[in-house]
N, C-alpha and C positions, 0 to 999 in steps of 0.2 A: 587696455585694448588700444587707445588710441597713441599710449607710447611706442607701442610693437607696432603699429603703422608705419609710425614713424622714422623709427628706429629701421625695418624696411626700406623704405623712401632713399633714408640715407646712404643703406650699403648701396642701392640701385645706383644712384649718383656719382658716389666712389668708381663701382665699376666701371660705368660707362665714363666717368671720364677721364679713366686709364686707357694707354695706347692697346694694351692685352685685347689680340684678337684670339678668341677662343676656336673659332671654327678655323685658323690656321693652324696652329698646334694640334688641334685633333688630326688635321689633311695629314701632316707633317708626319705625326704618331703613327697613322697607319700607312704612310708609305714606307718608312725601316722596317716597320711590321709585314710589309710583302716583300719587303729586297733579303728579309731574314730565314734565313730555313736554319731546320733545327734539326739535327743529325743525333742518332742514337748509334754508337758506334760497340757492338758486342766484344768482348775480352774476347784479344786471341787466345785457344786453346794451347798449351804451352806441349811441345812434342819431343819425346826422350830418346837416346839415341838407341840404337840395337848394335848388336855385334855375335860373333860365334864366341865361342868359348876355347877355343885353343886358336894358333895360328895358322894349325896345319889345314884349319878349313879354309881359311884366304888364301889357300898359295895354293892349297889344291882341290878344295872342294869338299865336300862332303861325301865322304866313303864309306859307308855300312857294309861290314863285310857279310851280313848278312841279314833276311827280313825282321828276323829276331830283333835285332836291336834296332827294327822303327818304330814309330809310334802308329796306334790302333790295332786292327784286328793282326793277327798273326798265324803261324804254324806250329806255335810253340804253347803248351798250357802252361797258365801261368798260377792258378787254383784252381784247389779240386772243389773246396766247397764256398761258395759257389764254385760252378768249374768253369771258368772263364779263357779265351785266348787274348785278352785285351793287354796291350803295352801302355802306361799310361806316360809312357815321355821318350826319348830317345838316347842309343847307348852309346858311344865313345870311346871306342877300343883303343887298349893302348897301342898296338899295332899300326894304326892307322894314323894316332893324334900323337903318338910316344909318350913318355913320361916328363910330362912339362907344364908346365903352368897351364892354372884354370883361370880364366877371366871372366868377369860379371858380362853375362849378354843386355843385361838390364839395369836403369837406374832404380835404386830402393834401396830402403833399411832392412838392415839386418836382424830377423826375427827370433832365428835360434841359432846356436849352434851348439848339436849334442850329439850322442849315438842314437839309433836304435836300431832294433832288430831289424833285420833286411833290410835296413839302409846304410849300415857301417855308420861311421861320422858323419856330418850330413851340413849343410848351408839354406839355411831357409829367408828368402829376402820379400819383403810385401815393396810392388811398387807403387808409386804416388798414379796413376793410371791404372786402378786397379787387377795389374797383372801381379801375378805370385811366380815365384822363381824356387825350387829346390834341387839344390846339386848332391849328389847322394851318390853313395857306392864307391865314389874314387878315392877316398880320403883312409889309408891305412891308419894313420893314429892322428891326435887331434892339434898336435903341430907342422898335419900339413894344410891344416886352412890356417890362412893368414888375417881374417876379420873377427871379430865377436859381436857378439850382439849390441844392438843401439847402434851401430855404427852406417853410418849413409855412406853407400859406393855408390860409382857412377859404371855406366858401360864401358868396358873397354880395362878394367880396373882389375887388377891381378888379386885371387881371394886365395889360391891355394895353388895345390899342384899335384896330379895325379900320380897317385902312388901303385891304386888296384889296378885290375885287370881293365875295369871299362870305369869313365863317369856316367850315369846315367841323370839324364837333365828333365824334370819335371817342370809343364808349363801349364798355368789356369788363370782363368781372366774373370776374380769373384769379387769381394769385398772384405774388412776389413768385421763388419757386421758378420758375414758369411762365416767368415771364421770364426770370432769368436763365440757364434751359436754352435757351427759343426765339430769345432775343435781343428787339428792339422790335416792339412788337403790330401796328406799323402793316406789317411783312414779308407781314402775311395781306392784306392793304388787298383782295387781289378775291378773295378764299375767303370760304364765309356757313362757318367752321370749328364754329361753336359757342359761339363766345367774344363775338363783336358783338353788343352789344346796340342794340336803340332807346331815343337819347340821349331823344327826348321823351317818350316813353310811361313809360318810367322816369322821368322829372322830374317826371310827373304823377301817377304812382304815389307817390309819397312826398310831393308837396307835398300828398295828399290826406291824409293821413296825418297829417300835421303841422296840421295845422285844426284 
């Protein structure tokens, strides 16, 4: 006991008769401590481009020669069972866009590229923002799409080239989850579920954007 007095006594003596002012360094410590702010700065959200899918819509707009080829409620049935008038994307006459190149409106990977029934050859693309893209119907045989699968395109990105009558452009804003539980987006093709979106109204939402 009476070492560990001791041994106390000692360090006390050490300190003080060191120049170390303690109650300076502390002043010190919290005056950077109030000149310091500390800033939490959120990741910018990263934004992809948009575009139309032919040229002939930049030069002249978008032309539907008729209600039929818009997207939503229509005049036209499109099943009987259910019997529905719902359009679930928008068409692209060749009349109006010619027989010319298709361009990705969207960046994303490319999901499939096959036939099926009532869709002819088709282009299915998941994008990194979870929008879905399927171009379908314009593709007469499977050498006029120019991508495969796995493959990452950007907007603006030449994928094929309209050979049918119209491309019809499918647009839906799900998940990747979404999918692989529902299976392929186009299964809803005559349900308005939630998920369809309007391909042009959205193109022009963002291309405004982008200005």
């Amino acid at each position: 006991m009476r070492f560990k007095k001791q041994l106390i006594t000692l360090l006390g003596a050490v300190l003080l008769g060191s120049n170390l002012n303690v109650s300076t360094v502390v002043a010190a410590d919290a005056a950077v401590d109030s000149n310091t702010t500390t800033t939490t700065t959120e990741p910018e959200k990263k934004t992809y481009k948009w575009t139309y899918p032919f040229k002939a819509c930049d030069k002249y707009g978008v032309r539907p020669m008729s209600k039929a080829q818009t997207f939503g409620m229509t005049d036209y049935m499109r099943s009987v069972n259910p019997p529905s008038y719902f359009h679930d994307g928008w068409d692209f006459g060749h009349s109006e866009v010619g027989y010319s190149p298709v361009y990705a409106i969207h960046e994303g990977t490319v999901k499939k590229v096959a036939y099926g029934s009532g869709l002819g050859w088709f282009i299915w693309v998941i994008s990194p923002d979870k929008y879905v893209e399927v171009y379908q119907e314009g593709f007469t045989k499977k050498s006029d799409i120019y991508v495969k699968a796995g493959q990452k395109i950007k907007a603006g990105q030449k994928i094929g080239k309209l050979t049918g009558s119209h491309l019809h452009l499918g647009l839906t804003k799900t998940t990747k989850k979404y999918i692989n539980k529902n299976g392929f987006p186009c299964n809803n093709w005559n349900v308005d579920n939630g998920t369809w979106l309007n391909p042009i109204s959205t193109i022009k939402k963002y291309l405004a954007k982008q200005k």
